[in-house]
C-alpha positions in Angstrom: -13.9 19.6 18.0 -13.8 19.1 14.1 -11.7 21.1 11.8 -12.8 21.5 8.4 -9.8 21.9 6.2 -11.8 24.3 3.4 -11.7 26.4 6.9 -8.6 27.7 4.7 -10.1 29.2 1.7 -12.1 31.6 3.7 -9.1 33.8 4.1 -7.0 35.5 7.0 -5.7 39.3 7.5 -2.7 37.3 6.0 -3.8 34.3 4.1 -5.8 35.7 1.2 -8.4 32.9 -0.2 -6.2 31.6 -3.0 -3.3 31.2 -1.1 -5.4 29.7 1.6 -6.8 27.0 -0.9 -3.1 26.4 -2.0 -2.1 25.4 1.5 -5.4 23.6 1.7 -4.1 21.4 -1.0 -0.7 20.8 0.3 -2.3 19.7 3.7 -4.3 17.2 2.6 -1.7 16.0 0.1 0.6 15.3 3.1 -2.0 14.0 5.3 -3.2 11.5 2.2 0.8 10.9 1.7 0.6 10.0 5.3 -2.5 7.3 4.7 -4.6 9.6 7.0 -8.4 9.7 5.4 -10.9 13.0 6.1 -12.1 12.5 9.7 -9.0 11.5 11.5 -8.6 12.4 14.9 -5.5 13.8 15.9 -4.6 14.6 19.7 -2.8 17.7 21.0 -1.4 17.8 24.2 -3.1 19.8 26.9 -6.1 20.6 24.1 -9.1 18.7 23.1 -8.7 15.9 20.4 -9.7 17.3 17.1 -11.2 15.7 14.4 -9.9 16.9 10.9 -11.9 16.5 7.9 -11.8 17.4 3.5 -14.1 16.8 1.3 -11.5 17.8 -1.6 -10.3 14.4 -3.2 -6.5 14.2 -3.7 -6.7 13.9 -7.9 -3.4 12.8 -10.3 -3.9 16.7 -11.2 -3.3 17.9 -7.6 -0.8 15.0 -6.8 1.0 16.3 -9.8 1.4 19.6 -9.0 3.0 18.8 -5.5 6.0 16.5 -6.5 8.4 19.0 -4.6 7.9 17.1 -0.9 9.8 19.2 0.9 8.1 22.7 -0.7 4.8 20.6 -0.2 5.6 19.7 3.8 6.4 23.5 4.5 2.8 24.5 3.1 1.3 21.5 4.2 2.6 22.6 7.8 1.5 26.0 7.0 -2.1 25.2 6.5 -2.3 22.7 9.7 -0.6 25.2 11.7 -3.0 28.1 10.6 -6.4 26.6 11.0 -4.6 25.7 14.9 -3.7 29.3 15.6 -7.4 30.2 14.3 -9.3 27.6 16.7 -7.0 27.4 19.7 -5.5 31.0 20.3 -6.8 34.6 20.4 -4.4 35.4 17.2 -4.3 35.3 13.3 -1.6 35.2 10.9 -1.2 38.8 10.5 1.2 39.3 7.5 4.1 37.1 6.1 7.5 38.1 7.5 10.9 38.4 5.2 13.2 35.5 4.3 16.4 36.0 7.0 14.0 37.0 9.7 13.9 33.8 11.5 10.7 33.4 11.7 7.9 32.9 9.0 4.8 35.0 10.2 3.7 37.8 12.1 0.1 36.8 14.4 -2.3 39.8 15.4 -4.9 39.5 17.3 -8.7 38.0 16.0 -10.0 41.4 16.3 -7.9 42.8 13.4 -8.3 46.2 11.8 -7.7 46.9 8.1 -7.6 50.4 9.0 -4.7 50.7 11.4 -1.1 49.6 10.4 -0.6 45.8 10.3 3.3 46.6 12.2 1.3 48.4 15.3 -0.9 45.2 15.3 2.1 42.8 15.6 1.4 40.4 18.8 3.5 37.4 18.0 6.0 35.7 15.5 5.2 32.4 14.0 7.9 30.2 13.0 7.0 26.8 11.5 9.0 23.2 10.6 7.1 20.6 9.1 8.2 16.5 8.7 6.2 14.4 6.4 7.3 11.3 8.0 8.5 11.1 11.8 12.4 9.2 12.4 15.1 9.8 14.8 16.8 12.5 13.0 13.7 14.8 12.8 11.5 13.9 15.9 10.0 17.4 17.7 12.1 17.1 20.7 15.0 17.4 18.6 14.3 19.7 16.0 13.3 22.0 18.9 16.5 21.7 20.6 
């Protein structure tokens, strides 16, 4: 399967399109950070491998405007994470919960309706931790723990 990274500026019930090109520019900052090139293939366990491509080149301009890494990583997460909701579950991100919450977003279903209340469409909560670089301190099994 290949995932197209613009994928993100098409827009979710709770990604508009600017915010998703936003994210789409943190992701592939990190994933350039990360000497990853368009086209990598990255393997998920129990899914198919997925190839992930950009045609978006990482300029000074956009390298500039992401010098905060750890505000970069969290959106850079953000945009990985949403274009793997959107091609491996039934759900969306639905709307962005508060700060104190404990989690970061609300999913909904694909089948979204704009004309019912986004709180009765509530399926799921999202919570999402990104690491630019993998050590001992931060690896999955421990952060999840």
């Amino acid at each position: 399967m290949t995932i197209n990274l613009k994928d993100l500026e098409i827009g979710y019930p709770g990604i508009s399109k600017n915010i998703g090109a936003y994210l789409m520019e943190a992701t592939i900052f990190c994933l350039e950070m990360n000497n990853h090139e368009s086209s990598i293939v990255v393997s998920i366990e129990g899914k198919e491998d997925i190839e992930l491509i950009w045609e978006t080149p990482l300029t000074n301009q956009i390298k500039r405007s992401w010098r905060d890494t750890k505000e970069t990583v969290e959106y850079g997460a953000v945009g990985l994470s949403l274009l793997l909701i959107h091609h491996f579950t039934e759900f969306v991100i639905l709307e962005r919960s508060y700060q104190g919450t404990g989690f970061d977003y609300w999913l909904g279903s694909t089948n979204f309706d704009e004309n019912i209340p986004s709180i009765v469409q509530r399926k799921a909560r999202l919570e999402i931790s990104g690491i630019l670089k993998e050590s001992s301190k931060n690896k999955f099994s421990v952060r999840i723990k």
